[in-house]
Z-matrix of the N, CA and C atoms (Angstrom, degrees):
N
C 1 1.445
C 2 1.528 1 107.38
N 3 1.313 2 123.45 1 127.05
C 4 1.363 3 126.70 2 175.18
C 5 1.528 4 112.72 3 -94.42
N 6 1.419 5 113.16 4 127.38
C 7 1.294 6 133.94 5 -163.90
C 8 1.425 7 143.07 6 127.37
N 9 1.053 8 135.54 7 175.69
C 10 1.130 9 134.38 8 -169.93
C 11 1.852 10 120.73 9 -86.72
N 12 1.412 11 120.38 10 124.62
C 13 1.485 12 100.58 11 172.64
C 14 1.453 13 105.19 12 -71.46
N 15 1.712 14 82.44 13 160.92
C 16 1.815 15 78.70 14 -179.71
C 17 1.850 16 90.91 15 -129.33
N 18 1.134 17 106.95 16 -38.74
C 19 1.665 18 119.88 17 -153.57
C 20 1.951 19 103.93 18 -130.09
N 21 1.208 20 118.57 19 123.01
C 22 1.586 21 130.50 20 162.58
C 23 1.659 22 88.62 21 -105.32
N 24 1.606 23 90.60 22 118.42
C 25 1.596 24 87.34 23 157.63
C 26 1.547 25 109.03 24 -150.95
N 27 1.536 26 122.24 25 141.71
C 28 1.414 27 141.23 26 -162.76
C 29 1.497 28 102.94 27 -107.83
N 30 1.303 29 116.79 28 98.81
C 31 1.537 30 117.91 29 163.11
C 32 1.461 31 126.55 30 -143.96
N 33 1.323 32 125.84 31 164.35
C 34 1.619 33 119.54 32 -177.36
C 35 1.707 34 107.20 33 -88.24
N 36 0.908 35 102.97 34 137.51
C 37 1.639 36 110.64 35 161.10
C 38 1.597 37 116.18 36 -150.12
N 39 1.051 38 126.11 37 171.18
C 40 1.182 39 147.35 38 168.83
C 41 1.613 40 120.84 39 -72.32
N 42 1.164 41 133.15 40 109.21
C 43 1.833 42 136.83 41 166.61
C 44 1.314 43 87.95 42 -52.42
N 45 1.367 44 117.90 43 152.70
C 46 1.457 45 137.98 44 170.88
C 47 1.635 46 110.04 45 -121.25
N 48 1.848 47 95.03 46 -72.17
C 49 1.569 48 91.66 47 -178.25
C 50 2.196 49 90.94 48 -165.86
N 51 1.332 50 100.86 49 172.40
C 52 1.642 51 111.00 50 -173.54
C 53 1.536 52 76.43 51 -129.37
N 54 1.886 53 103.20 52 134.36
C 55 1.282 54 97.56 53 149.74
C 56 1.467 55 83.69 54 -169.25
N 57 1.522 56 109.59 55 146.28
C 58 1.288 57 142.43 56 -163.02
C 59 1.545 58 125.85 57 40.23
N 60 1.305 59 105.54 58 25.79
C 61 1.438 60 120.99 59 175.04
C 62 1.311 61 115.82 60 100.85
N 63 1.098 62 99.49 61 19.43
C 64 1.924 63 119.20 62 165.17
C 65 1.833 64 114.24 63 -104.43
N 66 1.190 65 111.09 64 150.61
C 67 1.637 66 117.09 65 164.20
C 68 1.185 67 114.37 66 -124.28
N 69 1.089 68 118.77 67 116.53
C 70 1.546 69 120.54 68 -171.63
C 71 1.887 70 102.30 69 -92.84
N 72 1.224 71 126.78 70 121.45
C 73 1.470 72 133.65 71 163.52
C 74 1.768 73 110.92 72 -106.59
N 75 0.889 74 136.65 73 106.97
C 76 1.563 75 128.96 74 124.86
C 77 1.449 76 132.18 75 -26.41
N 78 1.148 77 92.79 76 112.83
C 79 1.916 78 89.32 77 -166.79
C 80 1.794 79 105.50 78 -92.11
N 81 1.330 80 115.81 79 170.51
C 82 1.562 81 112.58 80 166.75
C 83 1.603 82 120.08 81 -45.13
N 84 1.139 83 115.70 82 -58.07
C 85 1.208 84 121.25 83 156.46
C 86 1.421 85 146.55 84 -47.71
N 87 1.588 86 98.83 85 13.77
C 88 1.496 87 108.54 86 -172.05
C 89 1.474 88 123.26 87 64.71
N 90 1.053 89 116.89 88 -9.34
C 91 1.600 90 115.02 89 -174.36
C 92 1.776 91 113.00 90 -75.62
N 93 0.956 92 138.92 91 133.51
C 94 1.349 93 145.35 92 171.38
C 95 1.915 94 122.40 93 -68.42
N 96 0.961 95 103.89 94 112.41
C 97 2.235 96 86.75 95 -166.04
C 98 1.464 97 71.10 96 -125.83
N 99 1.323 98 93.96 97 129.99
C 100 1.696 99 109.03 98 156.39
C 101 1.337 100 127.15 99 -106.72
N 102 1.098 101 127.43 100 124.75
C 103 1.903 102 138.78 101 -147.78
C 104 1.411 103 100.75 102 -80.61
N 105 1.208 104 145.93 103 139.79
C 106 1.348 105 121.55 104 169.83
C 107 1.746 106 98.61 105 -120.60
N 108 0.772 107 114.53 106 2.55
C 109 1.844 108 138.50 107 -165.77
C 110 1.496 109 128.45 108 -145.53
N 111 1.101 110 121.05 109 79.92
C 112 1.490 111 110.53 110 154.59
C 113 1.745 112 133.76 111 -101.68
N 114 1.403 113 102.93 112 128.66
C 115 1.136 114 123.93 113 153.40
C 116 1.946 115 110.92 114 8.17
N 117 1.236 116 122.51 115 131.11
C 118 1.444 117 112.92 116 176.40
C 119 1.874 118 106.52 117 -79.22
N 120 1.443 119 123.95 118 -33.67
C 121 1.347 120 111.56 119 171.90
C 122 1.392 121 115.28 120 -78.60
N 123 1.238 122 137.79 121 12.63
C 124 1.447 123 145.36 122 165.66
C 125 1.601 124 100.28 123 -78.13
N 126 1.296 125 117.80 124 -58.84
C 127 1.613 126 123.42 125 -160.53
C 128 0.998 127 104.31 126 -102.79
N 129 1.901 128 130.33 127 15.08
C 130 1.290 129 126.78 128 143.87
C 131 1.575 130 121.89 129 -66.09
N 132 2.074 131 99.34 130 -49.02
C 133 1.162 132 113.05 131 159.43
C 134 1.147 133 153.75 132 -55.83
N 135 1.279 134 88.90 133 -31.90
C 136 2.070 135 112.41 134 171.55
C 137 0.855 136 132.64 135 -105.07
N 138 1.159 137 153.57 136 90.45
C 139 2.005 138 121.12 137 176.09
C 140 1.251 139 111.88 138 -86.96
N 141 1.586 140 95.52 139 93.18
C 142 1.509 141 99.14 140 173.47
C 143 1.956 142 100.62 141 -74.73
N 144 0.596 143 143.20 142 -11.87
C 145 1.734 144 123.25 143 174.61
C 146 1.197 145 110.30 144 -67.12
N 147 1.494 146 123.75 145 -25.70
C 148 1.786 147 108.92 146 172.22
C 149 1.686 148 102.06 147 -99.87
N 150 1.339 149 113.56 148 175.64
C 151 1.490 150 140.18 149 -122.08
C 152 1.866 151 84.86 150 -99.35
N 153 1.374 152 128.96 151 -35.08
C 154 1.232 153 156.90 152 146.59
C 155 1.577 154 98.64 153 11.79
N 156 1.364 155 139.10 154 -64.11
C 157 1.335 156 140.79 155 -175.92
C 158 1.234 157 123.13 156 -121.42
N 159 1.447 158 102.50 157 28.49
C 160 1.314 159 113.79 158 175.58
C 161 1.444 160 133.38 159 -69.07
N 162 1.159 161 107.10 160 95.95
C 163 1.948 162 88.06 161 -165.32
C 164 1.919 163 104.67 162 116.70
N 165 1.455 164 125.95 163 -5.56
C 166 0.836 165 146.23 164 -143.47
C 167 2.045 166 92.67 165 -104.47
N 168 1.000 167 87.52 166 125.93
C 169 1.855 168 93.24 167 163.52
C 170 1.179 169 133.51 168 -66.16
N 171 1.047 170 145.14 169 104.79
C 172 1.671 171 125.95 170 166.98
C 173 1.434 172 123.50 171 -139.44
N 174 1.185 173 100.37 172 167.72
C 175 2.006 174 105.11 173 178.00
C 176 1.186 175 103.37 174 -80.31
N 177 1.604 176 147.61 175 118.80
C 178 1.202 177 162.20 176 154.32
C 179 1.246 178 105.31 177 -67.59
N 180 1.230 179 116.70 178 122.81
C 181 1.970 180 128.60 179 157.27
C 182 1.342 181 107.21 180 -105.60
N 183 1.201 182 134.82 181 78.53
C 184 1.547 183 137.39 182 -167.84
C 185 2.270 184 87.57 183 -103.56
N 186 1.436 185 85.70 184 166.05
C 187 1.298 186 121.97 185 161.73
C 188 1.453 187 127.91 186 -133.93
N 189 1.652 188 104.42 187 138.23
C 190 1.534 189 98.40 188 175.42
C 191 1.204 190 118.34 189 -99.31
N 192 1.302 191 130.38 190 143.82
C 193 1.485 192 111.56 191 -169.81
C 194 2.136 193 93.21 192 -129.47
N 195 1.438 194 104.49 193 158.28
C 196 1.723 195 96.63 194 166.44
C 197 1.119 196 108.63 195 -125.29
N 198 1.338 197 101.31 196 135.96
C 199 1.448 198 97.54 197 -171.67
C 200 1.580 199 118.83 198 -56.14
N 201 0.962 200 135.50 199 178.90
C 202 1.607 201 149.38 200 169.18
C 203 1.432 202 123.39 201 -51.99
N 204 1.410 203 91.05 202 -57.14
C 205 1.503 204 109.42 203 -151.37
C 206 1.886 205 100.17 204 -106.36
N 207 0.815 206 88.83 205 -38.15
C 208 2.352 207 97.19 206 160.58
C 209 1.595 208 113.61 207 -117.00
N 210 1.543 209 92.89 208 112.42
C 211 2.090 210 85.23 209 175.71
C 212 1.477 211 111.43 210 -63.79
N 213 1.582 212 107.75 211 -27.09
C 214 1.524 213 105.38 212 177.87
C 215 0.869 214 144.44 213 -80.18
N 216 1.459 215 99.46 214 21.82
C 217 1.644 216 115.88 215 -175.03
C 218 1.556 217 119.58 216 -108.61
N 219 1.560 218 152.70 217 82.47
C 220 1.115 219 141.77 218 -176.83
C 221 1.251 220 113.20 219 -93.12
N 222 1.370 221 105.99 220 149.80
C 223 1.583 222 116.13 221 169.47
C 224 1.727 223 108.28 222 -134.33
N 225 1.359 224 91.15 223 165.13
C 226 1.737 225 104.16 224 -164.81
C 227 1.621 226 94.01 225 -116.63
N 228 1.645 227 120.21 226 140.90
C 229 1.507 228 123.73 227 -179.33
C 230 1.648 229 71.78 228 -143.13
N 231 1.715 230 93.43 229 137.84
C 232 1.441 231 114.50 230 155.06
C 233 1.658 232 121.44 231 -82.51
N 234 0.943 233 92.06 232 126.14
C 235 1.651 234 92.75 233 -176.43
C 236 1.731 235 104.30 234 -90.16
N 237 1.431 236 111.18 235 -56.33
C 238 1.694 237 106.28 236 -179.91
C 239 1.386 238 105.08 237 -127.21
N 240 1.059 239 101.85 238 -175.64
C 241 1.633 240 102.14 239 -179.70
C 242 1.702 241 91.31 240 -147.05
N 243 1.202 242 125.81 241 159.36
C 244 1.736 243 142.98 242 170.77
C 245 1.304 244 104.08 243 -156.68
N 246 1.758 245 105.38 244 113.71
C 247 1.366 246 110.80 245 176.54
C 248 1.686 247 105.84 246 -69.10
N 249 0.983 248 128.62 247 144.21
C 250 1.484 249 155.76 248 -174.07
C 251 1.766 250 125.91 249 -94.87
């Protein structure tokens, strides 16, 4: 991922669905964060692309990073995952 971290943050949300190289989670808080990056020992552990943890709880360790070249641009990479 090119850019700067800005934010480590640890919270539970809900998997929804992966589609076109996105992961969509629902967090406790209702808020929607869409993943554009996970971690290679996450998607050793998981396969979030099949239907398998769909609906599934877990503790999210994501990071925010900004990109370089637009400050207004953030993206979210999962760092771990803990099923719930």
């Amino acid at each position: 991922m090119n850019g700067s971290i800005i934010n480590q943050n640890v919270e539970s949300g809900v998997f929804k669905k992966y589609y076109d190289g996105y992961y969509q989670f629902v967090m406790d808080n209702e808020e929607i964060i869409v993943f554009e990056e996970v971690s290679p020992n996450v998607i050793r552990k998981f396969d979030l692309k099949s239907d398998r943890f769909k609906d599934k709880s877990f503790e999210i360790t994501y990071s925010e990073y900004i990109e370089d070249d637009d400050e207004d641009l953030v993206s979210f990479r999962i760092e771990k995952l803990k099923l719930i």
